[in-house]
PDB file of N, CA, C and O in Angstrom:
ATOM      1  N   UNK A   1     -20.193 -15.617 -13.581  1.00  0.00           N
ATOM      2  CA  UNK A   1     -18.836 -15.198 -13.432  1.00  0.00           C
ATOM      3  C   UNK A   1     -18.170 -16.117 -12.402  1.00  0.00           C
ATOM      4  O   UNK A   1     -18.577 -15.963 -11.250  1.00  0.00           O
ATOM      5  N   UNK A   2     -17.142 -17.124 -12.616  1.00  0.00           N
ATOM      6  CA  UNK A   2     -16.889 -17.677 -12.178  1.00  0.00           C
ATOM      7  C   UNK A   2     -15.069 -17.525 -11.530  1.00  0.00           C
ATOM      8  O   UNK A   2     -14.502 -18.180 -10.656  1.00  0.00           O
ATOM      9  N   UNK A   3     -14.641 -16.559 -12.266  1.00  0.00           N
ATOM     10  CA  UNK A   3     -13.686 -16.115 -11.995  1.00  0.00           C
ATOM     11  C   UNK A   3     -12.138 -16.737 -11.737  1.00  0.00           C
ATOM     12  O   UNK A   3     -11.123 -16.494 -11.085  1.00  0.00           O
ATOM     13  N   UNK A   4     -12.567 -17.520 -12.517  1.00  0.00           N
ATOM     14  CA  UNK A   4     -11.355 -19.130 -12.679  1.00  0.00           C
ATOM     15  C   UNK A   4     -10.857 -18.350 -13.854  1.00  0.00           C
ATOM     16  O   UNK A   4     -10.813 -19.132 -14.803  1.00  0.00           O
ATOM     17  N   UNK A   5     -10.563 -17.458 -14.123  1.00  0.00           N
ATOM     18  CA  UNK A   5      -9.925 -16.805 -15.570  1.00  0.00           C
ATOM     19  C   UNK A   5      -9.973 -16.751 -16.620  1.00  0.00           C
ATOM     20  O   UNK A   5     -10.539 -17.791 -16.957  1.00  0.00           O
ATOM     21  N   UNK A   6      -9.709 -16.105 -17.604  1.00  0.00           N
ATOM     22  CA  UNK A   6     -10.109 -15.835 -18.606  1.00  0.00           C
ATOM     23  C   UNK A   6      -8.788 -15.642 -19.653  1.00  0.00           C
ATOM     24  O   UNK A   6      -7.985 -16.510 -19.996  1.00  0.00           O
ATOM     25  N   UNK A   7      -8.827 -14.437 -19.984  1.00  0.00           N
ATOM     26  CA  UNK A   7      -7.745 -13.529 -20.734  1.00  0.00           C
ATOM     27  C   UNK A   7      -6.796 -13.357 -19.430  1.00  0.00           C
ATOM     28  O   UNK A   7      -5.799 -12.700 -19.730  1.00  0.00           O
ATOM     29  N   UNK A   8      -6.810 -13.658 -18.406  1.00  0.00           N
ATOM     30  CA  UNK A   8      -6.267 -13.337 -16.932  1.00  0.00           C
ATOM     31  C   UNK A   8      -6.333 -14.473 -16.171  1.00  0.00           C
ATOM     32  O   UNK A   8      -7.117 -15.392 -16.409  1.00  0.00           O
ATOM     33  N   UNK A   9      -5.233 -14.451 -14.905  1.00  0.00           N
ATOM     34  CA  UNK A   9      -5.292 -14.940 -13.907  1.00  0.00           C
ATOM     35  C   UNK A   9      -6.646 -15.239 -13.162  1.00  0.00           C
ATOM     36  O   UNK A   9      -7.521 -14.377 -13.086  1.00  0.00           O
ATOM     37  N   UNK A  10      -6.776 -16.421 -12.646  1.00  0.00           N
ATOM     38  CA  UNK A  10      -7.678 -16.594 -11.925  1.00  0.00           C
ATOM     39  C   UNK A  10      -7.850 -15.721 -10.739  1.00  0.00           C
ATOM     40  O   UNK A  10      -6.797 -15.154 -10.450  1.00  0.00           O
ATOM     41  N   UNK A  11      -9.269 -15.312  -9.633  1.00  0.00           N
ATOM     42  CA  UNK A  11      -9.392 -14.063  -8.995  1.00  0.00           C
ATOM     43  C   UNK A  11      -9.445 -14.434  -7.865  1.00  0.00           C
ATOM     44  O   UNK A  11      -9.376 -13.563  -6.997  1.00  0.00           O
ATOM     45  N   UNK A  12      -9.593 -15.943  -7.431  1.00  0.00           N
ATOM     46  CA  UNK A  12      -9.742 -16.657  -6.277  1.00  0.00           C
ATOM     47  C   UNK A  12      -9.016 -16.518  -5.284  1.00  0.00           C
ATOM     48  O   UNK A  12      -7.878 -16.093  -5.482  1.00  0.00           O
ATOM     49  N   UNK A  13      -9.533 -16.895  -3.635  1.00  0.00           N
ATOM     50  CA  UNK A  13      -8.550 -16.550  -2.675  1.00  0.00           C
ATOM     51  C   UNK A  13      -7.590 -17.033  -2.642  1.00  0.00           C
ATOM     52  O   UNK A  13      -6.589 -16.709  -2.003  1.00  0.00           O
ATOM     53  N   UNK A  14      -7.737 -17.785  -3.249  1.00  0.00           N
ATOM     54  CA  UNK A  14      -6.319 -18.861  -2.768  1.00  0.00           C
ATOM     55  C   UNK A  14      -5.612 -18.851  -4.003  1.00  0.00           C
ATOM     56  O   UNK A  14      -5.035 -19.923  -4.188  1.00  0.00           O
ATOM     57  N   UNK A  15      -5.426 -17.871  -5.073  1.00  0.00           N
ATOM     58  CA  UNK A  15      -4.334 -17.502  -6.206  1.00  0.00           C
ATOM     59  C   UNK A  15      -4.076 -16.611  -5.839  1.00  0.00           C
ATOM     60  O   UNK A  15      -2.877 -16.511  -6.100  1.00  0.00           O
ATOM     61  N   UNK A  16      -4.518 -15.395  -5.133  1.00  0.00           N
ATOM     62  CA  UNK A  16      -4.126 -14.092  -4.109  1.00  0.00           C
ATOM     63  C   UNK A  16      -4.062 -13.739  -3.025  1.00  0.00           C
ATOM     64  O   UNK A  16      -4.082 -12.589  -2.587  1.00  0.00           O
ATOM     65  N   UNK A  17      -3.940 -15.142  -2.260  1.00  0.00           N
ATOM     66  CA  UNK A  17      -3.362 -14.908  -1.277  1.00  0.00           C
ATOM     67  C   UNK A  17      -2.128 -14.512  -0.783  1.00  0.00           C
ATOM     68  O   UNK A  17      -1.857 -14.008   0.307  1.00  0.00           O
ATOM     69  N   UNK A  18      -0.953 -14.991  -2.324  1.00  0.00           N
ATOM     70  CA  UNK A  18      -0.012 -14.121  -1.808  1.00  0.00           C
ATOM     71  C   UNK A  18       0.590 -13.040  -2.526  1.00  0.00           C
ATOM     72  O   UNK A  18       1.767 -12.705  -2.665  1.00  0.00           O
ATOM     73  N   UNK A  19      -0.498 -12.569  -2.953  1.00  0.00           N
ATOM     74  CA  UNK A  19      -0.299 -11.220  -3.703  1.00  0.00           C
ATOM     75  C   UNK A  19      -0.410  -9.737  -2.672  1.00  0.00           C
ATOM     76  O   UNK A  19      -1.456  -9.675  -2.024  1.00  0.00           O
ATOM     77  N   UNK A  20       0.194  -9.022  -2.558  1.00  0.00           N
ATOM     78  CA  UNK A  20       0.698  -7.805  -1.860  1.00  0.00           C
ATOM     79  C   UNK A  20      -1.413  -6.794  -2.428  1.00  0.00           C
ATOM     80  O   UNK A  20      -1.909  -6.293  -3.437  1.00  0.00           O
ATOM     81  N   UNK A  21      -1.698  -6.972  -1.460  1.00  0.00           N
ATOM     82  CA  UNK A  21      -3.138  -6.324  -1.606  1.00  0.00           C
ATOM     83  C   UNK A  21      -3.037  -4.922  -2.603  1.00  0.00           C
ATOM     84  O   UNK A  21      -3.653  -4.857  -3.667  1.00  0.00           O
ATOM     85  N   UNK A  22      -2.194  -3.855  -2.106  1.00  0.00           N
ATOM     86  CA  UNK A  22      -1.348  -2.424  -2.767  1.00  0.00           C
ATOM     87  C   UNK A  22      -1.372  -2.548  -4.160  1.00  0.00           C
ATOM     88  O   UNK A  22      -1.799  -1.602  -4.821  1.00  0.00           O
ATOM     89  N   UNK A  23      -0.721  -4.244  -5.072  1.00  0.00           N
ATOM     90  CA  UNK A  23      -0.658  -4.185  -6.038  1.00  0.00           C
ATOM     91  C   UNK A  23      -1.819  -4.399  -6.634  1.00  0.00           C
ATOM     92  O   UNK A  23      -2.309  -3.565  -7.396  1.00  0.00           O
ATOM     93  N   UNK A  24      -2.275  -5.314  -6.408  1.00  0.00           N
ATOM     94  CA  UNK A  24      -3.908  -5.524  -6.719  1.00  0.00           C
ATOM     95  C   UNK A  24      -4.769  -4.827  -7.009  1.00  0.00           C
ATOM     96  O   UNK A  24      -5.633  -5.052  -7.857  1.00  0.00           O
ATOM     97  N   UNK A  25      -4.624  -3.690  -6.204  1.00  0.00           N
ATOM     98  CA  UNK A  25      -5.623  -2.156  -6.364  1.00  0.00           C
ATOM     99  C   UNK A  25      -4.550  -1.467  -7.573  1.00  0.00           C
ATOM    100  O   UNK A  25      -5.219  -0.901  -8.437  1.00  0.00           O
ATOM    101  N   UNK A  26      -3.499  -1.411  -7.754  1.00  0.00           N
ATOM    102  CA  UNK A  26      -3.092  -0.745  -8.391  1.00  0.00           C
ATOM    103  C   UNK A  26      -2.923  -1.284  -9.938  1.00  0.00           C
ATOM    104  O   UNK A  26      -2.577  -0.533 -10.849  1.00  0.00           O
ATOM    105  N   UNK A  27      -3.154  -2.403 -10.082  1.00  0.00           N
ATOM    106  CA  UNK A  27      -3.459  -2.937 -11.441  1.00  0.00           C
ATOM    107  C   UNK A  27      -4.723  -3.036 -11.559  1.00  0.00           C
ATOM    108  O   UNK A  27      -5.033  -3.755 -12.508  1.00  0.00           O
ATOM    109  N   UNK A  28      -5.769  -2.522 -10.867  1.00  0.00           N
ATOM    110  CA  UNK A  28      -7.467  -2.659 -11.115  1.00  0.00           C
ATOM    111  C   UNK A  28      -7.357  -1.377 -11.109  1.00  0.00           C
ATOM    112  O   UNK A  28      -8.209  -0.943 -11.885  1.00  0.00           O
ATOM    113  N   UNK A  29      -6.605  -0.311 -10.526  1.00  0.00           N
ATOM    114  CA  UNK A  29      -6.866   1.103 -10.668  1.00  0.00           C
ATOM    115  C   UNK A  29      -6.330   1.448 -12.125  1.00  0.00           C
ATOM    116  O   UNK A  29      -7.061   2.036 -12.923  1.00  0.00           O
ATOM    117  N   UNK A  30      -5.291   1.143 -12.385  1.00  0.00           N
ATOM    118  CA  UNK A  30      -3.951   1.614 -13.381  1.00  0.00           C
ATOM    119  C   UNK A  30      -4.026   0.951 -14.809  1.00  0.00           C
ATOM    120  O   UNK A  30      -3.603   1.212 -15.935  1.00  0.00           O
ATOM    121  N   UNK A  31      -4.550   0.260 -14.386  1.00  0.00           N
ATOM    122  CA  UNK A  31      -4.208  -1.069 -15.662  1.00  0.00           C
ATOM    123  C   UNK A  31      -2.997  -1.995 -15.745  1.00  0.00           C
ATOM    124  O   UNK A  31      -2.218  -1.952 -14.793  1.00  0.00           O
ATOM    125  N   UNK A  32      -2.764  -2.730 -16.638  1.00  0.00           N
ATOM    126  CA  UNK A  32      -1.756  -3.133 -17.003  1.00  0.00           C
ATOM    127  C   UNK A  32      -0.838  -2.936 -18.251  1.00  0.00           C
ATOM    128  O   UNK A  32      -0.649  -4.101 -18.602  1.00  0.00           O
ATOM    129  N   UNK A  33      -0.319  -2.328 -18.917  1.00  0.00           N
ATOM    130  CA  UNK A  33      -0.336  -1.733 -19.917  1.00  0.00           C
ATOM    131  C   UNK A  33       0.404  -3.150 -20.979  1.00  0.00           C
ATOM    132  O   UNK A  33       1.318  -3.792 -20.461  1.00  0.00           O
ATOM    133  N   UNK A  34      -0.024  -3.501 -22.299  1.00  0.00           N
ATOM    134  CA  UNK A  34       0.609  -4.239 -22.718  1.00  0.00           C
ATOM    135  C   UNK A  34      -0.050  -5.859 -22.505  1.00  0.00           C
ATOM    136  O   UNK A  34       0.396  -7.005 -22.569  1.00  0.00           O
ATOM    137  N   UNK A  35      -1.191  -5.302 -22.255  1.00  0.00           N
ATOM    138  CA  UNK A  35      -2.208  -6.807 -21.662  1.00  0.00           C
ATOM    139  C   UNK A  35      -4.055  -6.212 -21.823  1.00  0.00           C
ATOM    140  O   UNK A  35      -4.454  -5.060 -21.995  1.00  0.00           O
ATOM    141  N   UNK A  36      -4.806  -7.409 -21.695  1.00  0.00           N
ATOM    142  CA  UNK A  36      -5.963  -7.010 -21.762  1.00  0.00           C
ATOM    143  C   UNK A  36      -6.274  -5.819 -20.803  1.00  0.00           C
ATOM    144  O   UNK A  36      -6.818  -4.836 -21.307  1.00  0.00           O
ATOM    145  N   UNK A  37      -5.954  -5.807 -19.330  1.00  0.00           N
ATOM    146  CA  UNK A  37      -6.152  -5.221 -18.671  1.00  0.00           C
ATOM    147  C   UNK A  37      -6.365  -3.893 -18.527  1.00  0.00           C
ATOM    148  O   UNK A  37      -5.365  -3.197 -18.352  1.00  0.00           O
ATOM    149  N   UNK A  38      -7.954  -3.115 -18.573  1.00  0.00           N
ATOM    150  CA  UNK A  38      -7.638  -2.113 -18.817  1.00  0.00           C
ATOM    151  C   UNK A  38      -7.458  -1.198 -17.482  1.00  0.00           C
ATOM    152  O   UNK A  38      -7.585  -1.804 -16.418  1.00  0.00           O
ATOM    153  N   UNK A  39      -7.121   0.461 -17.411  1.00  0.00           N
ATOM    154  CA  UNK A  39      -7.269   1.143 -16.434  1.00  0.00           C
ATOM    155  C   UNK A  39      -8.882   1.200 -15.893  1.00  0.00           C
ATOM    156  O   UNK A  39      -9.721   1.660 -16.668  1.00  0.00           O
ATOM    157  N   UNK A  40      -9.179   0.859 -14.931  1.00  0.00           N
ATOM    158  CA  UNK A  40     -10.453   1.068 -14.010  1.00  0.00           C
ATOM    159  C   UNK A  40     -10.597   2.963 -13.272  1.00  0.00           C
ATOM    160  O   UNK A  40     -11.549   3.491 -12.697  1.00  0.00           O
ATOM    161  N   UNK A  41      -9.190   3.541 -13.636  1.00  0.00           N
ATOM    162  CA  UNK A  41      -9.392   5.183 -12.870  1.00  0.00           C
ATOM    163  C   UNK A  41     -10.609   5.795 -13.240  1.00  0.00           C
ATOM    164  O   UNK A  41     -11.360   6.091 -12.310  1.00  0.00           O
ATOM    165  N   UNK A  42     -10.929   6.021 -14.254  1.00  0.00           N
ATOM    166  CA  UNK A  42     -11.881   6.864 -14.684  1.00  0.00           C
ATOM    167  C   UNK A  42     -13.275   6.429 -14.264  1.00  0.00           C
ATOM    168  O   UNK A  42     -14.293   7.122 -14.258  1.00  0.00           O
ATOM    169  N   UNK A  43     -13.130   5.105 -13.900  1.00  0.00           N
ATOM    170  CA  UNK A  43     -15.208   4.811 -13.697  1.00  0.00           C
ATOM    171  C   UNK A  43     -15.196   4.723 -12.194  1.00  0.00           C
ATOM    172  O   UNK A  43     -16.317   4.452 -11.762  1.00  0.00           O
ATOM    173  N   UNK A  44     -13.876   4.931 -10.855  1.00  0.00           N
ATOM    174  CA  UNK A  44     -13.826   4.351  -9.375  1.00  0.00           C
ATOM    175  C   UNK A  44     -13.187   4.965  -9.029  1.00  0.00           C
ATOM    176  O   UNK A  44     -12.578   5.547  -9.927  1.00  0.00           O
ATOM    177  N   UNK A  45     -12.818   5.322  -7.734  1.00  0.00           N
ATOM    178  CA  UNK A  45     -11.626   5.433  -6.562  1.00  0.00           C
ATOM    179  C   UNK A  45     -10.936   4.408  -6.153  1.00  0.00           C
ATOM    180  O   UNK A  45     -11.199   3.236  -5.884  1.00  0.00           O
ATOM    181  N   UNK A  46     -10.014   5.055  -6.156  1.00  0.00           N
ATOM    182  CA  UNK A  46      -8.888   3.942  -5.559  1.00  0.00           C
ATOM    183  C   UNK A  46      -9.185   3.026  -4.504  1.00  0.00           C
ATOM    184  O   UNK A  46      -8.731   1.912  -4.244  1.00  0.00           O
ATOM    185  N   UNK A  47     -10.489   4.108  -3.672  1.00  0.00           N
ATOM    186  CA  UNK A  47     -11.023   3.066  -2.438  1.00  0.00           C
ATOM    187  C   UNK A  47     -11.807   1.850  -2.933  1.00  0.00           C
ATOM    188  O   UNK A  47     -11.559   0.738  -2.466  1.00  0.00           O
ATOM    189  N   UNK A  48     -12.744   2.029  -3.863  1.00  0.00           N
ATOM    190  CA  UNK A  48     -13.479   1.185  -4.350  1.00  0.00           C
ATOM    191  C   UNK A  48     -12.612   0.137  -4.806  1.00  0.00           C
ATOM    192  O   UNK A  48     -12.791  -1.070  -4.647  1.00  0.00           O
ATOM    193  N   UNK A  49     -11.684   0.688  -5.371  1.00  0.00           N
ATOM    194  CA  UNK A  49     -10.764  -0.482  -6.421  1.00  0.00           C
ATOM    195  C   UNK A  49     -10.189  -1.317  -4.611  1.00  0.00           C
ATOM    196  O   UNK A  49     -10.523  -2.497  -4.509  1.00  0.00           O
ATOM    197  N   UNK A  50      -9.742  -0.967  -3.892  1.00  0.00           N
ATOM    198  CA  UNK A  50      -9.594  -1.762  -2.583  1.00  0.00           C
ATOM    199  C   UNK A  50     -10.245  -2.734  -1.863  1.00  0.00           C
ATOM    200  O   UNK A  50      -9.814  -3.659  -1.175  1.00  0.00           O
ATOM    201  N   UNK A  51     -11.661  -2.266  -2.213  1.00  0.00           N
ATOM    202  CA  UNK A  51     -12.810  -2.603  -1.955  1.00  0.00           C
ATOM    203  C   UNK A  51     -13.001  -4.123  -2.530  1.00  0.00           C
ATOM    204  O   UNK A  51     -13.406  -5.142  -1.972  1.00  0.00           O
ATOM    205  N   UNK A  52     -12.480  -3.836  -4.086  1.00  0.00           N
ATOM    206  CA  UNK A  52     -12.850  -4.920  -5.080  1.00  0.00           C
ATOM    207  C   UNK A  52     -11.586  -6.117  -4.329  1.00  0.00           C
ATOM    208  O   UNK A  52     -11.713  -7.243  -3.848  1.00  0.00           O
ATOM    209  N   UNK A  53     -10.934  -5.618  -4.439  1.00  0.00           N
ATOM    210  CA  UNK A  53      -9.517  -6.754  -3.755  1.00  0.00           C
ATOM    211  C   UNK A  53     -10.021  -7.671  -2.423  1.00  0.00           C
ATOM    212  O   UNK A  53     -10.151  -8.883  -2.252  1.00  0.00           O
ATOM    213  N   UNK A  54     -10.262  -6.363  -1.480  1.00  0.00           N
ATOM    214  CA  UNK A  54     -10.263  -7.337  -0.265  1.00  0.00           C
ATOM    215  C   UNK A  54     -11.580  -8.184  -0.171  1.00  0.00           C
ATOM    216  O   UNK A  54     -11.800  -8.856   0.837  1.00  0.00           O
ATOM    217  N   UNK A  55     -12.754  -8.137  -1.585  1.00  0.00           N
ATOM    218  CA  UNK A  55     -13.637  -8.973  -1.192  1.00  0.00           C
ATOM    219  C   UNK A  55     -13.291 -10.153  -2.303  1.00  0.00           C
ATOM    220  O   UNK A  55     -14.166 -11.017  -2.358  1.00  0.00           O
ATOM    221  N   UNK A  56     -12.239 -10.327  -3.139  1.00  0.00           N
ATOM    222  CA  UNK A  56     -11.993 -10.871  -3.903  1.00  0.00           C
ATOM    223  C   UNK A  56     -10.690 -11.861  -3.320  1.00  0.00           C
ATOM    224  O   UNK A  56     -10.445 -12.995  -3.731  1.00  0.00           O
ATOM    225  N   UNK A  57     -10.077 -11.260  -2.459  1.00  0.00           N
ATOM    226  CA  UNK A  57      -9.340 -12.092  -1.461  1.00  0.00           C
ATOM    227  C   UNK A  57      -9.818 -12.982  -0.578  1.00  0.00           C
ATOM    228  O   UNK A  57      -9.196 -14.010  -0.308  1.00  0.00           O
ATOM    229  N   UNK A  58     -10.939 -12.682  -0.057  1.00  0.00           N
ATOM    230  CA  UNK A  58     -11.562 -13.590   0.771  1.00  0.00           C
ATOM    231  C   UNK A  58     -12.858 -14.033   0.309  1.00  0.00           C
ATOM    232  O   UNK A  58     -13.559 -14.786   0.985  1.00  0.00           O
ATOM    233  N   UNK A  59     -13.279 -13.477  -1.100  1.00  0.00           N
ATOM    234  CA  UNK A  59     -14.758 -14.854  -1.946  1.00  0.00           C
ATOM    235  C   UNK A  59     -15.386 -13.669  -1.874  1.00  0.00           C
ATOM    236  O   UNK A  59     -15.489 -12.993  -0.851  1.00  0.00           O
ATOM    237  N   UNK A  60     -15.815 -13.397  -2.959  1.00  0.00           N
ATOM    238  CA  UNK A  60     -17.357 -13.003  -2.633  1.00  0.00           C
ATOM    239  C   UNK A  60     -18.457 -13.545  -2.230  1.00  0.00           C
ATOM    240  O   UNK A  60     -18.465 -14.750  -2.481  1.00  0.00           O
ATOM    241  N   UNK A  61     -19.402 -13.170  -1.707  1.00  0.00           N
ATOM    242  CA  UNK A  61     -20.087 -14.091  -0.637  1.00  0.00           C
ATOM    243  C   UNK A  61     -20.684 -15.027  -1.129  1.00  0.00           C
ATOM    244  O   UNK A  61     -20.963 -15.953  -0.368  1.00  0.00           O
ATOM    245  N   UNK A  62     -21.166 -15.141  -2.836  1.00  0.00           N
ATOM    246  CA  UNK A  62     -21.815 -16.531  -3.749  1.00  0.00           C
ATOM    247  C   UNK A  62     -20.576 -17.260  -3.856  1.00  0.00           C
ATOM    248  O   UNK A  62     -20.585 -18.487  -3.954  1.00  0.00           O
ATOM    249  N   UNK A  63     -19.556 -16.615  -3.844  1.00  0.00           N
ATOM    250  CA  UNK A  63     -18.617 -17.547  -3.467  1.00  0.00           C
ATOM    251  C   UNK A  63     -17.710 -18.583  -2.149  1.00  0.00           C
ATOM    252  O   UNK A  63     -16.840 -19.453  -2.176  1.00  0.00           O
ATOM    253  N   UNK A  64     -18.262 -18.098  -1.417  1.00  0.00           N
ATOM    254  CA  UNK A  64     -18.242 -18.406   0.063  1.00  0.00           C
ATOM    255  C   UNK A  64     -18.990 -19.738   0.308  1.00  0.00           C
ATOM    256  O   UNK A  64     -18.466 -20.560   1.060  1.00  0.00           O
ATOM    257  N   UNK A  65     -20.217 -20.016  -0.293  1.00  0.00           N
ATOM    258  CA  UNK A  65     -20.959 -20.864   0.035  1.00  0.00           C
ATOM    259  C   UNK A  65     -20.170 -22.284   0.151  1.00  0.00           C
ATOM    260  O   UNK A  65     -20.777 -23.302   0.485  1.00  0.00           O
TER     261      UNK A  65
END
């Protein structure tokens, strides 16, 4: 998973860095409707979905290297 994109935007820090963190969780929570993107509510919490952002903002750590 390389996360340079797909059906989607790339996930890298530096394509979201200037993305508003709030929205981020709320299109990984919500979905996007009208796009691949599906709703994530039913399998997480909203915390988790936060979770996914702020380590996706700054690399995950195989990505860090």
């Amino acid at each position: 998973m390389t996360l340079k994109g797909g059906l989607g935007p790339a996930l890298l820090p530096e394509t979201l860095h200037d993305k508003p963190p709030d929205s981020l969780v709320a299109t990984i929570y919500y979905g996007r409707p009208g796009t691949p993107m599906p709703p994530w509510k039913q399998f997480m919490s909203e915390a988790e979905a936060s979770w996914i952002v702020q380590e996706l903002m700054t690399g995950f750590p195989e990505l860090r290297k």
